[in-house]
LUMGUDREN-238558 format. One record per residue (C-alpha): residue in one letter; chain; x, y, z negated. Coordinates in Angstrom, 3 decimals, decimal comma. Layout:
BEGIN
<atom res="A" chain="A" X="X" Y="Y" Z="Z"/>
...
***
This chain:
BEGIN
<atom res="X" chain="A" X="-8,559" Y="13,374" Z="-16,171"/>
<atom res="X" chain="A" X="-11,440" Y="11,438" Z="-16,062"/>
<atom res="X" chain="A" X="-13,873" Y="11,795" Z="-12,955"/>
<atom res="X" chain="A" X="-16,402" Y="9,722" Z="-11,653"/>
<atom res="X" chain="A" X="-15,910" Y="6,702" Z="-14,533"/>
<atom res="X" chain="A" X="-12,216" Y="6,287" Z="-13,900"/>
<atom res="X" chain="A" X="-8,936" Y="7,395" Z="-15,800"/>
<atom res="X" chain="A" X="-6,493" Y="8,100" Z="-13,033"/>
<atom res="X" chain="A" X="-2,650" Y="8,503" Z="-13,511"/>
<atom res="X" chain="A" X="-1,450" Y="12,255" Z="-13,319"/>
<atom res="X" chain="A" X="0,994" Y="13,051" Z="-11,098"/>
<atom res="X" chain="A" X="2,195" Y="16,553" Z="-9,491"/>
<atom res="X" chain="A" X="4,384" Y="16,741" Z="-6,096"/>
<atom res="X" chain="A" X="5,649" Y="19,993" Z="-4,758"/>
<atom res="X" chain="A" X="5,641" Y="20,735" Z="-1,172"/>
<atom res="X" chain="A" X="9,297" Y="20,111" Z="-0,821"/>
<atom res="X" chain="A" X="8,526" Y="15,885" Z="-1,753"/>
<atom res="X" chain="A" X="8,219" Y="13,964" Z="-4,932"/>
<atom res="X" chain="A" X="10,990" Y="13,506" Z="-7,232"/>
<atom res="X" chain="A" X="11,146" Y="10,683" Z="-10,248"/>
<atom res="X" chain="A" X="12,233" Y="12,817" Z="-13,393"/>
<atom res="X" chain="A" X="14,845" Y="11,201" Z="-15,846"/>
<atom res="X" chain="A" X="12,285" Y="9,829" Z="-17,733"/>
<atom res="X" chain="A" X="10,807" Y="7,868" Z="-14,834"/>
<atom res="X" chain="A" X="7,679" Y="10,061" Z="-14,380"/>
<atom res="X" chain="A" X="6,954" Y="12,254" Z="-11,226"/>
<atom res="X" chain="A" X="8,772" Y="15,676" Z="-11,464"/>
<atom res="X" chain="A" X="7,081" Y="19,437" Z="-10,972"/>
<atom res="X" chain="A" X="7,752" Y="21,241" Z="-7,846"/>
<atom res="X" chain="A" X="6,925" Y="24,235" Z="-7,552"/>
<atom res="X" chain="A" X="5,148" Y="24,917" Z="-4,151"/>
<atom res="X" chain="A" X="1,994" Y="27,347" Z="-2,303"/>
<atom res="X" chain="A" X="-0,796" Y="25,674" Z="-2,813"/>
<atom res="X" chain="A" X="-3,573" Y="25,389" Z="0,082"/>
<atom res="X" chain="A" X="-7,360" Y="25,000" Z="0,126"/>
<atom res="X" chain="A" X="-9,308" Y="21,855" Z="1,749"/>
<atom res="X" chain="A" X="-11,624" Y="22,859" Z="3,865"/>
<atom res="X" chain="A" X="-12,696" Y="19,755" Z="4,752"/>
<atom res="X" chain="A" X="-12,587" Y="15,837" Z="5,321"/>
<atom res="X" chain="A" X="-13,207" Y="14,954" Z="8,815"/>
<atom res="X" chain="A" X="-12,004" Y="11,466" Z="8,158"/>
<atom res="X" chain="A" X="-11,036" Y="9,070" Z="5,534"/>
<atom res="X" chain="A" X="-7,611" Y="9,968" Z="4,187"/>
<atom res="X" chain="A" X="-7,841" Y="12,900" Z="5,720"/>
<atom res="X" chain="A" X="-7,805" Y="16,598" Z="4,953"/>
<atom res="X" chain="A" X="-8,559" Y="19,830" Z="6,903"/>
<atom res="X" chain="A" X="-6,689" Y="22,887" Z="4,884"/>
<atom res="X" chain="A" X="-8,043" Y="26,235" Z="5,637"/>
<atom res="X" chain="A" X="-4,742" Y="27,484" Z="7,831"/>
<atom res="X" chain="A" X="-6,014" Y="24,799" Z="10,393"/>
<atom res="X" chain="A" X="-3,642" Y="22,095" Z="9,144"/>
<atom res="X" chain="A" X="-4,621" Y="18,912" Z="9,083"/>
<atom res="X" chain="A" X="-2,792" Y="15,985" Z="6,291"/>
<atom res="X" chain="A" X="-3,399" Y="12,320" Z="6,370"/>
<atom res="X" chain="A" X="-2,661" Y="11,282" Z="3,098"/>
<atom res="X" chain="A" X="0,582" Y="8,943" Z="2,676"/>
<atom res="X" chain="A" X="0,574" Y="6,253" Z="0,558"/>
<atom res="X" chain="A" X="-2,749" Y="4,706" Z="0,986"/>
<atom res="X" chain="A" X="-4,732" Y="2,803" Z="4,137"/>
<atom res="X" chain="A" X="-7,865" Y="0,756" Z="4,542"/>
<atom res="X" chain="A" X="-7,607" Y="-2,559" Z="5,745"/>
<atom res="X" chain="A" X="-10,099" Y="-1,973" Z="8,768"/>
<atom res="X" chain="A" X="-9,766" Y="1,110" Z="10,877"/>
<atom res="X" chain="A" X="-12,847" Y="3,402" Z="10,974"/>
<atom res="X" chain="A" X="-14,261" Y="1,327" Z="8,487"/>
<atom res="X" chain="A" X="-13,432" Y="3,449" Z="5,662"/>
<atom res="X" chain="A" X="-16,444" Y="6,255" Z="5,165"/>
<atom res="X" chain="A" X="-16,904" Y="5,297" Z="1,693"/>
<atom res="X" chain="A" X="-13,368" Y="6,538" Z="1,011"/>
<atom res="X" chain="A" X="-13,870" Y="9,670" Z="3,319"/>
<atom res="X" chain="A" X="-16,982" Y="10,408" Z="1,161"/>
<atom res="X" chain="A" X="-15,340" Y="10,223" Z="-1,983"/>
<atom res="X" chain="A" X="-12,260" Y="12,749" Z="-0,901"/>
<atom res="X" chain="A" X="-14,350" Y="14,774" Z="0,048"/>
<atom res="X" chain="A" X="-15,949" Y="15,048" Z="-3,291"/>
<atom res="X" chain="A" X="-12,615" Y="15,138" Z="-5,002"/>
<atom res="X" chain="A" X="-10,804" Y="17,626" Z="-2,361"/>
<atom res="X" chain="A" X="-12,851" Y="19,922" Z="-0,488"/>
<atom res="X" chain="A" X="-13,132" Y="23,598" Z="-1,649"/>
<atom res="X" chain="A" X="-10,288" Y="22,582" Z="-4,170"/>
<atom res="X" chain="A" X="-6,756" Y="24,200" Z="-3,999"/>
<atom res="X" chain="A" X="-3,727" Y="21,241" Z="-3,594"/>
<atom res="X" chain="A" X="0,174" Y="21,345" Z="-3,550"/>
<atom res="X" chain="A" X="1,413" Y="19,315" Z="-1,115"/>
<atom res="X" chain="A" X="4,885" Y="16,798" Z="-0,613"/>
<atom res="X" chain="A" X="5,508" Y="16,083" Z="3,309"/>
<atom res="X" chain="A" X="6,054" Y="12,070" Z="3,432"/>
<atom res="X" chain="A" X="7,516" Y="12,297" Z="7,041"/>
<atom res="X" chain="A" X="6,364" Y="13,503" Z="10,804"/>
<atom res="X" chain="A" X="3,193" Y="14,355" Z="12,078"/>
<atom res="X" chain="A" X="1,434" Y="11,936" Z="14,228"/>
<atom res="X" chain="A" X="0,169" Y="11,770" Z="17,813"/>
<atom res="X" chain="A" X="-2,903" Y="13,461" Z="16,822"/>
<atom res="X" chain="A" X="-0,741" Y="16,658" Z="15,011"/>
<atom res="X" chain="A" X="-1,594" Y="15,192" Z="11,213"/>
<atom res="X" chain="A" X="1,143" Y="15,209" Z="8,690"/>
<atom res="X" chain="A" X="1,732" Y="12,932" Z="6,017"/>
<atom res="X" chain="A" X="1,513" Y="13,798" Z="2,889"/>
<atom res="X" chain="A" X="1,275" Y="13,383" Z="-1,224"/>
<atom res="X" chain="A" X="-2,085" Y="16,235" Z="-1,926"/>
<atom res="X" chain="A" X="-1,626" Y="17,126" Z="-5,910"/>
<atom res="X" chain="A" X="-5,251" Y="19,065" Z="-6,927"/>
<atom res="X" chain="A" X="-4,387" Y="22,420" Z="-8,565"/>
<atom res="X" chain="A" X="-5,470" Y="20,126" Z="-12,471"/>
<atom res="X" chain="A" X="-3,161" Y="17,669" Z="-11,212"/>
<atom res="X" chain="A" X="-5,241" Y="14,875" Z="-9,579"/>
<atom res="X" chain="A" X="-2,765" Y="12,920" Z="-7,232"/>
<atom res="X" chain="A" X="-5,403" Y="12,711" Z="-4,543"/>
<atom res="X" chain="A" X="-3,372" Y="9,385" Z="-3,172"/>
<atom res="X" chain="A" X="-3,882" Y="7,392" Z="-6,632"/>
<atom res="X" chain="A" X="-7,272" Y="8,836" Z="-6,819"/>
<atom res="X" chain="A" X="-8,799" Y="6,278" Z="-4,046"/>
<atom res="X" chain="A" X="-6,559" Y="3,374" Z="-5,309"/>
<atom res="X" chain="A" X="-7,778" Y="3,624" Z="-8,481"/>
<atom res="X" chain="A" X="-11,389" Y="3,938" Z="-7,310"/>
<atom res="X" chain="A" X="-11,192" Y="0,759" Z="-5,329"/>
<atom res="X" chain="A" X="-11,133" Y="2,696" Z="-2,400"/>
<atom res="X" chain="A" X="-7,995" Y="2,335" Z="-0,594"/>
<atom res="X" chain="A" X="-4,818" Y="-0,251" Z="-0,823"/>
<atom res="X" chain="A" X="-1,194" Y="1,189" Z="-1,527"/>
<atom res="X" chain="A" X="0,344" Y="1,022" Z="1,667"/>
<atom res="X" chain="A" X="3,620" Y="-0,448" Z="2,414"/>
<atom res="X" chain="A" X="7,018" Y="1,377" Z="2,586"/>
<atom res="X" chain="A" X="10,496" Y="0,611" Z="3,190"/>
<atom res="X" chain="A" X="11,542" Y="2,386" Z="-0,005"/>
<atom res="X" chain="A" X="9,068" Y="3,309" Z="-3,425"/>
<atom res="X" chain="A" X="9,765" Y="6,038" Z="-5,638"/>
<atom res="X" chain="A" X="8,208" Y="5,879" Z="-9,031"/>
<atom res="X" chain="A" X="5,600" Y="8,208" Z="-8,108"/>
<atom res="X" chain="A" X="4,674" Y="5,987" Z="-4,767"/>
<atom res="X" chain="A" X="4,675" Y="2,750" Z="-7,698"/>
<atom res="X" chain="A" X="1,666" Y="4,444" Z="-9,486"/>
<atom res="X" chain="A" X="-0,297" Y="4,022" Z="-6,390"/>
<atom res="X" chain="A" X="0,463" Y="0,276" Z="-7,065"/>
<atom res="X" chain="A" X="-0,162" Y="0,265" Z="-10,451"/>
<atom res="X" chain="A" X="-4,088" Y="2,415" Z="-9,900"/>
<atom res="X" chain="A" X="-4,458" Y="-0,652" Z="-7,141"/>
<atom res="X" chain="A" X="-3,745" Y="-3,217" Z="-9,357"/>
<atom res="X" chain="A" X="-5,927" Y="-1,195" Z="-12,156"/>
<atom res="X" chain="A" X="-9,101" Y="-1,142" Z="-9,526"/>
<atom res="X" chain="A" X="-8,588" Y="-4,451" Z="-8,581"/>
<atom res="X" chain="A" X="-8,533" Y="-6,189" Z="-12,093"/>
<atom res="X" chain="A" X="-11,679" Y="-3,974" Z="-13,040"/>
<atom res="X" chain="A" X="-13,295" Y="-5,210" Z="-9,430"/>
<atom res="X" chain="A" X="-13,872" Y="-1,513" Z="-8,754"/>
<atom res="X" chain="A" X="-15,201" Y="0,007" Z="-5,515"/>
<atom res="X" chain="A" X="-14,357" Y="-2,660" Z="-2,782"/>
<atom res="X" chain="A" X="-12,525" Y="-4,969" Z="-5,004"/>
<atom res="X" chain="A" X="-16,138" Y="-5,520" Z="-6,318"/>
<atom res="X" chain="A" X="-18,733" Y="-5,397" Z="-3,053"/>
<atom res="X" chain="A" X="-16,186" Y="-7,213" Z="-0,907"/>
<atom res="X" chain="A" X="-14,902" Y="-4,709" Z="1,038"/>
<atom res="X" chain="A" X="-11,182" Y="-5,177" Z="-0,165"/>
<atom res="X" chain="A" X="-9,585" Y="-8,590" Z="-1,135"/>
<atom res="X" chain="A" X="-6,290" Y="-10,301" Z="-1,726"/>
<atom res="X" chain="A" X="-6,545" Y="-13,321" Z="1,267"/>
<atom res="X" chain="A" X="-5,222" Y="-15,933" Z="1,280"/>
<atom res="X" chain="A" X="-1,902" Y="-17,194" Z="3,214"/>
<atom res="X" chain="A" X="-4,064" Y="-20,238" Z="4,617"/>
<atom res="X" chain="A" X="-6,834" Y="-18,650" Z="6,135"/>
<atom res="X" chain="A" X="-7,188" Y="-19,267" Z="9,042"/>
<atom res="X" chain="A" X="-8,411" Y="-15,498" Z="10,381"/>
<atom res="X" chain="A" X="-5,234" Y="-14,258" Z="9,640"/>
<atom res="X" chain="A" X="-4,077" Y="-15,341" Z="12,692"/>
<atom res="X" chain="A" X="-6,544" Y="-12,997" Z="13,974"/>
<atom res="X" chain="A" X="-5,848" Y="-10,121" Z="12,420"/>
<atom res="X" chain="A" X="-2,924" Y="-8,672" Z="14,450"/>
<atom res="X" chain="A" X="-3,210" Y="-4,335" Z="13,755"/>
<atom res="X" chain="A" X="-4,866" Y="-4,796" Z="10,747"/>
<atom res="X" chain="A" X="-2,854" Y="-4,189" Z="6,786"/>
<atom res="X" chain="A" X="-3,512" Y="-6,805" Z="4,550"/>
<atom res="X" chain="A" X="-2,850" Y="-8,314" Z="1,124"/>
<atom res="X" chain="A" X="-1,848" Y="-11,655" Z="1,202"/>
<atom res="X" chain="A" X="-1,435" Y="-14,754" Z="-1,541"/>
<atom res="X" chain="A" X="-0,063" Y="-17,570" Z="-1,255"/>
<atom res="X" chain="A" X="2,921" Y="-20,423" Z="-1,965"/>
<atom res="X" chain="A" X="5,977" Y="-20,550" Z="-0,321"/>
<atom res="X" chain="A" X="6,190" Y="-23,867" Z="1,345"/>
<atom res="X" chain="A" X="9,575" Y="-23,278" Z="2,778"/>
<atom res="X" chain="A" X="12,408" Y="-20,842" Z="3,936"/>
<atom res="X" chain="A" X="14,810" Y="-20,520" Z="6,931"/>
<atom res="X" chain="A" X="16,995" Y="-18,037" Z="8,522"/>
<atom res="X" chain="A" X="17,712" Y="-16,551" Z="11,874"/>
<atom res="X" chain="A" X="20,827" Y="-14,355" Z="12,028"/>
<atom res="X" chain="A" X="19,725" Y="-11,460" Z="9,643"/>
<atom res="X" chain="A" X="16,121" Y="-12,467" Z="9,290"/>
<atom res="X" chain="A" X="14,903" Y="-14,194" Z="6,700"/>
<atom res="X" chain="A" X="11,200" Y="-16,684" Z="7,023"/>
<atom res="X" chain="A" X="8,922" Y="-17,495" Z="4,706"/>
<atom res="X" chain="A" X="6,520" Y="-20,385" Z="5,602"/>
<atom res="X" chain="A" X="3,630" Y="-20,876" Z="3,999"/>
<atom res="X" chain="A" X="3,172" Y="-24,148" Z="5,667"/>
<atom res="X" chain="A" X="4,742" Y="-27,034" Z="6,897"/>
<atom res="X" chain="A" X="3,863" Y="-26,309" Z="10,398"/>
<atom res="X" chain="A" X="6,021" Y="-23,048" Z="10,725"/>
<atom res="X" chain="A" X="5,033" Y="-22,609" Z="14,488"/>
<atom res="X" chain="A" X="1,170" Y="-22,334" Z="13,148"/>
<atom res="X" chain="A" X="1,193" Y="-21,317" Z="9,589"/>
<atom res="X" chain="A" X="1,447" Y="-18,246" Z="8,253"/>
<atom res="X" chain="A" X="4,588" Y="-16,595" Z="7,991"/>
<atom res="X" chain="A" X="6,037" Y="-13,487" Z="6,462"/>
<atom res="X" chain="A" X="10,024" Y="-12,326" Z="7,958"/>
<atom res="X" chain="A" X="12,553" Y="-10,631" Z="6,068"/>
<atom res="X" chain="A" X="14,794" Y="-8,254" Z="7,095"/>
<atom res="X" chain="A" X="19,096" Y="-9,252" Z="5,652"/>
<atom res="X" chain="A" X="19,514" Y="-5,677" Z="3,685"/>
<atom res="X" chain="A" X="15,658" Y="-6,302" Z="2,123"/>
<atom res="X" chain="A" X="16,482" Y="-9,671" Z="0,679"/>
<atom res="X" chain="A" X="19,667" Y="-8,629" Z="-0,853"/>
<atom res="X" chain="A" X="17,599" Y="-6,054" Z="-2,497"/>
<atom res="X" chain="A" X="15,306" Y="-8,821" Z="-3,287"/>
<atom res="X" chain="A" X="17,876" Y="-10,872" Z="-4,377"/>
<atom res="X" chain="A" X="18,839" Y="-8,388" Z="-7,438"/>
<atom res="X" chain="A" X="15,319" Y="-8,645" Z="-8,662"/>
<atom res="X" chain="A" X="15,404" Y="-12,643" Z="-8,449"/>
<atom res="X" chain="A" X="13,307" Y="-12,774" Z="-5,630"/>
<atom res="X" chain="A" X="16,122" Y="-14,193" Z="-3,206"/>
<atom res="X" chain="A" X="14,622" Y="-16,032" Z="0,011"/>
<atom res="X" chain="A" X="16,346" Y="-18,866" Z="-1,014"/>
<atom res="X" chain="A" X="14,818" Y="-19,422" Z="-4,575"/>
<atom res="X" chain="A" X="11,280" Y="-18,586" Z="-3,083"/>
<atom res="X" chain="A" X="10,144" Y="-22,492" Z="-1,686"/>
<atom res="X" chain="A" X="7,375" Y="-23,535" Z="-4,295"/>
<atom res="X" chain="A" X="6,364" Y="-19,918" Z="-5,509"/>
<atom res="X" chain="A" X="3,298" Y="-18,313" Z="-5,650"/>
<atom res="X" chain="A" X="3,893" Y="-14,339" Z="-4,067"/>
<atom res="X" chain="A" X="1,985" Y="-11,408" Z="-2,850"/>
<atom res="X" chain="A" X="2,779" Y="-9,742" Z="0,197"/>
<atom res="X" chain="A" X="1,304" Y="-6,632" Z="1,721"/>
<atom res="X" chain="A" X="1,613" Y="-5,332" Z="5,067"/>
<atom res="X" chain="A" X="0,788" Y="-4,924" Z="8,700"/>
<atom res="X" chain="A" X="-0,580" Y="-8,374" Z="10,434"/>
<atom res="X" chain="A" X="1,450" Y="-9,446" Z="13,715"/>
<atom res="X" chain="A" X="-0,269" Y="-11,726" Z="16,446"/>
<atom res="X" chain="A" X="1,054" Y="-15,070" Z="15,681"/>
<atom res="X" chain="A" X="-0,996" Y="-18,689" Z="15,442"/>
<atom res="X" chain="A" X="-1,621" Y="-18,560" Z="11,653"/>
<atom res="X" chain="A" X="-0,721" Y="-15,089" Z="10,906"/>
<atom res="X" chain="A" X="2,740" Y="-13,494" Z="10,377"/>
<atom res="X" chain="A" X="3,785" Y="-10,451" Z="8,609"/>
<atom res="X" chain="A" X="6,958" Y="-8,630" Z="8,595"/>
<atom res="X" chain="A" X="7,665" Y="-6,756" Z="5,255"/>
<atom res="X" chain="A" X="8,621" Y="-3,193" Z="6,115"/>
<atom res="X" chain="A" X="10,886" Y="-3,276" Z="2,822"/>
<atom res="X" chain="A" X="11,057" Y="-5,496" Z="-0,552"/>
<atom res="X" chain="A" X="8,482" Y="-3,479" Z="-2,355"/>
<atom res="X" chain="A" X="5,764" Y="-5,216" Z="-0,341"/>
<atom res="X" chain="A" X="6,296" Y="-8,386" Z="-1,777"/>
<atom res="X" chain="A" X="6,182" Y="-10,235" Z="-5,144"/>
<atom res="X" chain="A" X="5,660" Y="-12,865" Z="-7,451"/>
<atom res="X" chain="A" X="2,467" Y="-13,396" Z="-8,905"/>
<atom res="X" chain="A" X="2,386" Y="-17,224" Z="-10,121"/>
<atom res="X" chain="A" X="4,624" Y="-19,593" Z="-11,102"/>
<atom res="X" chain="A" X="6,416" Y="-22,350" Z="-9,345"/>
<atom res="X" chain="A" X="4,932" Y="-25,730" Z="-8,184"/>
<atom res="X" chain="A" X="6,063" Y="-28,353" Z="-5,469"/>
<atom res="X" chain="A" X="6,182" Y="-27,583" Z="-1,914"/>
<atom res="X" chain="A" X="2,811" Y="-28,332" Z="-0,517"/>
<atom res="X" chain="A" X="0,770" Y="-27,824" Z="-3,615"/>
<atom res="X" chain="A" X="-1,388" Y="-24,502" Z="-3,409"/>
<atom res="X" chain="A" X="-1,907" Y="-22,591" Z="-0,374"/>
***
């Protein structure tokens, strides 16, 4: 499917939820499929019962910032039948969350990545079909598509400064690991050697032993260059704390503490 210059990844999700399929791709579930009515907001859809779906999987960086996204949903969604795969409970304004699957199979979710206009959000826990979202990021933001390109979206950097006022914002972050430590079951990352004022990403015990399959162990992690992604804490010099281990990895090599940033 090919629709405004970009090749997005097919994937269909019944109402029930998305399943991986044996051979790693998203599995068909059969499920009623609704009408959009409309997009009152970006990542959101109005069905024609009156139901309203924010879709899961994706956020802008900047609340209310994010018409250019709205505008393109709506030219993808509205008037156009979708399944639909509940990602959890509604929210204090009565919207669920949810994978929307056009009626040709456009996963409406890795749509907007893929366009450059939204960033995979985080999650404790991916299934293959919440990794393509990753993968039509990474796609967008290698091709500097859609903010990648005009500077709406970027990967920052751990030692900026502004991080550290960014508390209620999501953000992708970049960096080297300067050091590690450990409180009880929470693991630090310090991207600094002033912990108290750097920036600084935790890590919850049963997320680093995950981590720790993949070689990504807190402990092995001083001199690395990684990617985290996530929601910003208020905190001199920024601080993150990964909702699970698919928000972080490595995207350099190693060098000595202190080198990079």
């Amino acid at each position: 499917m090919r629709r405004g210059g970009l090749s997005v990844l097919i994937v269909v999700l019944g109402l029930g939820g998305a399943s991986a399929a044996a051979d790693g791709s998203c599995a068909v579930a059969e499920g009623p499929q609704r009408r959009v009515a409309a997009v009152p907001a970006a990542f959101v859809l109005a069905l024609d019962d009156g139901t309203r779906i924010r879709l899961a999987g994706v956020v802008w960086p900047r609340p209310g910032d994010g018409e250019a996204a709205r505008r393109a949903l709506a030219g993808l969604a509205v008037g156009r039948p979708v399944r639909l795969a509940a990602a959890g409970a509604a929210d204090r304004h009565g919207r669920l969350p949810a994978r929307a699957v056009r009626d040709d199979g456009l996963d409406l979710s890795v749509a907007l990545a893929a366009a450059g206009l939204a960033l995979a959000a985080g999650a404790p826990r991916l299934t293959t079909c919440e990794r393509d979202i990753l993968a039509a990021e990474a796609a967008a933001r290698a091709a500097r598509r859609g903010g990648w390109g005009d500077g709406r979206l970027a990967v920052e950097r751990a030692a900026d400064p502004a991080l550290s006022a960014g508390a209620g914002r999501f953000a992708v972050v970049a960096g080297r690991v300067w050091s590690v430590g450990r409180a009880g079951r929470t693991h630090y990352l310090n991207f600094g050697p002033r912990w108290r004022l750097d920036f600084t990403v935790t890590i919850a015990e049963s997320d680093a032993q995950v981590l720790a399959s993949r070689g990504l162990a807190p402990a092995v992690l001083p001199g690395a260059e990684i990617r985290v992604r996530g929601w910003l804490d208020a905190r001199e010099g920024g601080f993150l704390r990964l909702a699970g281990p698919e928000e972080i990895e490595r995207v350099g090599g190693f060098a000595p503490a202190g080198e990079g940033g």
